[in-house]
C-alpha positions in Angstrom: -7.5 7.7 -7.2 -6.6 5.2 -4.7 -4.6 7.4 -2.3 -7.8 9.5 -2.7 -10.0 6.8 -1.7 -8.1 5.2 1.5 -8.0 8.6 2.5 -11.6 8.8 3.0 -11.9 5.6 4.5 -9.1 6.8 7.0 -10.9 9.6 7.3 -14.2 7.4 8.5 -11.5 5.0 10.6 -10.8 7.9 12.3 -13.9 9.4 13.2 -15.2 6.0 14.3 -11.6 4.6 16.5 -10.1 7.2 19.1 -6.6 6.0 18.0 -3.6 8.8 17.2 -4.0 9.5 14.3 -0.5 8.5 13.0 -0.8 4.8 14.5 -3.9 4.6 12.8 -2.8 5.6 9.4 0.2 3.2 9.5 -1.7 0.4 10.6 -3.7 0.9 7.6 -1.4 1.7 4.9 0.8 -1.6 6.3 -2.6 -3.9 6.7 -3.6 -3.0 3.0 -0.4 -3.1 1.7 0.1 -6.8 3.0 -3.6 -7.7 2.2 -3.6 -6.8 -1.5 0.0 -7.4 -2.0 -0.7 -10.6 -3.4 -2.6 -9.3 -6.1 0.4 -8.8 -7.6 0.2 -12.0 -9.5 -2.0 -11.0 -11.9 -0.4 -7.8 -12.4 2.6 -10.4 -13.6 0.3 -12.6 -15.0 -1.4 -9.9 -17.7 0.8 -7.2 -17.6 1.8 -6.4 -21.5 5.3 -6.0 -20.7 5.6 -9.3 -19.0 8.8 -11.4 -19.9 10.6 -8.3 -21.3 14.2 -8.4 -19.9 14.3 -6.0 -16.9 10.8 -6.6 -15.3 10.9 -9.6 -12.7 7.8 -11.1 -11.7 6.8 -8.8 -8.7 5.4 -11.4 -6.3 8.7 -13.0 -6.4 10.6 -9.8 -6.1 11.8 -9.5 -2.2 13.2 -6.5 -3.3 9.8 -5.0 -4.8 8.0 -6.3 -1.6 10.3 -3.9 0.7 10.3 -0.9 -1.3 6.5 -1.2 -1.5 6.5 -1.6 2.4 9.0 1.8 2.4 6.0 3.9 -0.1 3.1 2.5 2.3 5.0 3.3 5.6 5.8 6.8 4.4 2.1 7.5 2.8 1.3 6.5 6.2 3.0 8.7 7.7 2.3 11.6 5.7 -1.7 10.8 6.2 -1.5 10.8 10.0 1.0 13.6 10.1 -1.5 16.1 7.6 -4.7 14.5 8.9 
């Protein structure tokens, strides 16, 4: 649902900035993965799982932080490429 929605709002983006296409797409996924990424606290903070060995606390995670920044990069990519 998400990927659905920033899809459409890419789509608008698009229609609206004369930027490549792939730029633009990167921009966004990167710009809206650092914006919301701090949301991540209250995923830790009401998650049910929370405190089960194995699940670190996700804003503190460096390591969940870059692999996020890998998915958003390459969903960017893939918009501007099939866009």
């Amino acid at each position: 649902m998400n990927g659905a929605v920033f899809g459409l709002v890419y789509c608008e983006a698009r229609r609206r900035w004369p930027q490549r296409p792939r730029r633009l797409a990167m921009s966004m996924a990167l710009g809206e993965h650092v914006a919301l990424y701090p949301l991540s606290y209250f995923v830790d903070r009401f998650h049910p799982r929370r405190g089960t060995r194995g699940i670190p606390p996700l804003l503190e995670n460096p390591r969940a932080f870059a692999q996020a920044t890998w998915r958003h990069t390459i969903f960017g990519l893939v918009l501007g490429r099939l866009a």
